[in-house]
LUMGUVO-235169 format. One line per 2 residues: their letters; for each residue x, y, z of C-alpha. Coordinates in steps of 0.1 Angstrom, whole numbers. Example, Ala and Ser with C-alpha at 12.3 -4.5 7.8 and 13.67 -1.06 7.14 Angstrom:
// residues 2
as = 123/-45/78; 137/-11/71
// end
This chain:
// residues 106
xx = -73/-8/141; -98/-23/116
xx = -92/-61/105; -56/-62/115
xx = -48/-28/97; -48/11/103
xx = -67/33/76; -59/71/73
xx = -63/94/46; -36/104/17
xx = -21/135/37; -20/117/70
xx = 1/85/52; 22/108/37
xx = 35/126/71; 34/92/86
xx = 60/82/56; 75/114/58
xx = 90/108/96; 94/67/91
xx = 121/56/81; 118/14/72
xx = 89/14/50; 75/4/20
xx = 45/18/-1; 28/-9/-17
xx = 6/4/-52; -25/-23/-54
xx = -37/-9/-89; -31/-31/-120
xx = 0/-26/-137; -15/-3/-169
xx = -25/21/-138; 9/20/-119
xx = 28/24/-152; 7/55/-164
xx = 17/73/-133; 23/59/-91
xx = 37/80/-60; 72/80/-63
xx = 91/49/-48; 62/27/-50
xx = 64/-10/-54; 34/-27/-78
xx = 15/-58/-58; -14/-61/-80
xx = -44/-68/-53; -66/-91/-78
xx = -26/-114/-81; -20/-107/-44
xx = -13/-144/-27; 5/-153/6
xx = 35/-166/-11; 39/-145/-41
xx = 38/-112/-8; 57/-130/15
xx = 85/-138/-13; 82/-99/-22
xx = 76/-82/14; 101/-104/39
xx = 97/-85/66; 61/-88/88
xx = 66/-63/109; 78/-34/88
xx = 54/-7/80; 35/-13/51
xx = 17/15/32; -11/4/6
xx = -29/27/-17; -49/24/-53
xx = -70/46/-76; -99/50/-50
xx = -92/33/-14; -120/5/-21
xx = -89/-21/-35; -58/-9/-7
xx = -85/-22/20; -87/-50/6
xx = -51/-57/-1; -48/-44/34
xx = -69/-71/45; -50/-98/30
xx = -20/-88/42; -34/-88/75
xx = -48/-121/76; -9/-130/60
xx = 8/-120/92; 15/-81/87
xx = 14/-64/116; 22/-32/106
xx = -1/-22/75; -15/12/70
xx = -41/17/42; -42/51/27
xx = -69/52/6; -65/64/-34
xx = -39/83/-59; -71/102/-64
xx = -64/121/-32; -26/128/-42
xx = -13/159/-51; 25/151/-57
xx = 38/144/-89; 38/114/-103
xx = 64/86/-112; 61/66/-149
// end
């Protein structure tokens, strides 16, 4: 564990996802990104807007596993970070949509 949070590539998070069943996937990208195309069933926390109340009014529980990506993995560790230092205890990062070979949602 690195700051409070786990970080594993794209294919790992998604197995990880794939046998968990309480989670939520947390897009960090701005909203323009996440509207021209996120992993299906992702939620949109902005990581430049990301404060401790507007995240702890839209992710309640602190101990439910928490899956962060972006474009590239340099702004899902630093959400990850935050959320970390906010109480989560249960945040995986997993790096960028780059490395995503799904299809996407709009």
């Amino acid at each position: 564990m690195t700051n409070g949070f786990v970080s594993v590539s794209m294919d790992e998070g998604l197995f990880l996802m794939k046998n968990d069943g309480n989670f939520v996937l947390l897009d960090v990208r701005r909203d323009d990104e996440y509207k021209s195309g996120h992993i299906p069933g992702a939620v949109l926390h902005t990581n430049e807007m990301m404060t401790k109340e507007n995240t702890e009014s839209l992710l309640g529980d602190k101990n439910q596993h928490i899956y962060v990506y972006c474009r590239s993995g340099r702004r899902s560790k630093e959400a990850s970070q935050k959320l970390a230092a906010y109480g989560y205890t249960n945040v995986v990062e997993i790096g960028g949509i780059l490395d995503y070979a799904g299809t996407l949602e709009r």
